[in-house]
N, C-alpha and C positions, 0 to 999 in steps of 0.2 A: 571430643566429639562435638560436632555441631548441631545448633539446634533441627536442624531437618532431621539429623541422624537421630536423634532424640527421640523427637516425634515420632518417627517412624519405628522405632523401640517400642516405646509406648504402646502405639498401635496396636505392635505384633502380639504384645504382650494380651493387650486386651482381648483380642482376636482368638487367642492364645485361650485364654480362660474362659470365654465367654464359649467358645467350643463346648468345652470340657464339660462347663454347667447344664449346658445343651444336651451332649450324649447322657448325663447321666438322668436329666428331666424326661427323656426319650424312654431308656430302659424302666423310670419308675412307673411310666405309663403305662410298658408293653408288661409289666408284673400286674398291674389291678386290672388289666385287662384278661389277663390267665385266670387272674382270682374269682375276676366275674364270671368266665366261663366254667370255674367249680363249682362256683356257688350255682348256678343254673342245672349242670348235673345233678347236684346234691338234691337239690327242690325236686325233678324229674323222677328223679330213684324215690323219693319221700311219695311220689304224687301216683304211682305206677305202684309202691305199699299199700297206701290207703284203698286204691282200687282193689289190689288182691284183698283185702280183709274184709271190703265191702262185700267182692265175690265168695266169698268164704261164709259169711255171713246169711245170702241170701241160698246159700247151699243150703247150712244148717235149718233155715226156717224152712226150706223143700221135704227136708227128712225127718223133720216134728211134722210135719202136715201129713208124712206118709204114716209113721207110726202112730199118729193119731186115728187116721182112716183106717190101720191094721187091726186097730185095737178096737175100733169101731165093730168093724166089722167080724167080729170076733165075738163080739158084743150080739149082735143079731145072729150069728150061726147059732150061739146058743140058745137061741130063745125055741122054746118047744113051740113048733108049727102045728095047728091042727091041718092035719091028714084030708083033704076032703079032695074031689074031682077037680072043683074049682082051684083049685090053692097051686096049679100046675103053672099057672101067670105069675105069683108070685116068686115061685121058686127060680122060677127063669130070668125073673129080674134081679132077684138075690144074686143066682149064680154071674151074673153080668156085669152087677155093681163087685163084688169082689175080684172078681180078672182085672178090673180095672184099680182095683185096688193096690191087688197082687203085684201087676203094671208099677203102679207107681212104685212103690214101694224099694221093686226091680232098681228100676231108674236112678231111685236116690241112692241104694245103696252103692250102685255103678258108678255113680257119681262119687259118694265119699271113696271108692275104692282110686278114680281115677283123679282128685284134687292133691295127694298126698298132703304133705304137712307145708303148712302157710310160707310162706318167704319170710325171712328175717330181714327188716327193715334197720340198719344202725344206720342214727343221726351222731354226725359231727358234730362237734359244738363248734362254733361260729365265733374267729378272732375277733378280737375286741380293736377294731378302728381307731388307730390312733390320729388325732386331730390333726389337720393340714396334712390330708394325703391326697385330696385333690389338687393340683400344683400343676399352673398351665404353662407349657413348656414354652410358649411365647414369655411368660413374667419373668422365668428363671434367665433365659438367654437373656432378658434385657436388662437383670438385676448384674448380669454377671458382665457384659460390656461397661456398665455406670461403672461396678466394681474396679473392673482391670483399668478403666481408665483416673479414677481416684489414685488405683495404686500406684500405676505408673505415674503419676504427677506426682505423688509423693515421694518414690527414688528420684525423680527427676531432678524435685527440690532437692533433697537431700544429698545429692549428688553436686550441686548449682552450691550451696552452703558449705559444703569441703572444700570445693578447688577456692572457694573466695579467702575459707580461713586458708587455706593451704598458702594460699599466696600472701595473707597478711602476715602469717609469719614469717615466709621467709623474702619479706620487705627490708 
């Protein structure tokens, strides 16, 4: 072979691997890019939880404030009224404040009837990152040309040191 032919081995060879290094720096990329778009769902689903239990929440404290006012007003039915002509303002106001009691009451129980039961929020646990996974597909292709071309010079040589013994022996 001559050295052009050589060389041009060489080359291909390097071309060859440095390809190779390249498709697979590609695919490692186009995976932690899927990874990131999990992890972004995961956060979303987690963030869309917290909101439900917030609303959940400010439900319950709706329907303590109703049963409070029920029981309030529950409170005041019982209390002996004196009877008098005047006392006709009052009772109209009692009956007024309780409808609107009643109301509420209504409301929240509607409400707990139409919230049903909370969403189950499951968190993933979160892979443990192993170190050098960021890896820029420019480094890799250019480690892997230096590479292919080290190596081809090394058959090259090695190649170059046979035919020399080959031929001192049979001198």
């Amino acid at each position: 072979m001559s050295r052009i032919h050589r060389a041009l081995t060489v080359l291909g060879l390097s071309l060859a691997l440095s390809a190779g290094t390249a498709a697979v720096a590609v695919a490692s990329e186009d995976h932690s890019s899927a990874r990131k778009a999990l992890y972004q769902s995961q956060l979303e689903q987690n963030l869309a939880g917290q909101a439900a239990r917030s609303q959940a929440a400010r439900t319950e404290a709706a329907v303590e404030r109703a049963r409070a006012l029920e029981r309030q007003a529950g409170a005041v039915a019982a209390q002996p009224v004196a009877e008098d002509q005047n006392d006709r303002l009052l009772h109209g106001i009692e009956a007024a404040q309780a409808e609107r009691t009643q109301a509420a009451v209504e409301q929240a129980r509607a409400g707990e009837r139409n919230l049903g039961p909370a969403p189950v929020v499951t968190i993933a646990p979160q892979p443990v990152r192993a170190p050098g996974r960021d890896i820029d597909p420019l480094v890799v292709l250019l480690l892997g040309l230096v590479g292919g071309l080290i190596g081809g010079a090394a058959i090259a040589a090695g190649a170059a040191v046979s035919r020399r013994h080959g031929r001192a022996v049979a001198a």
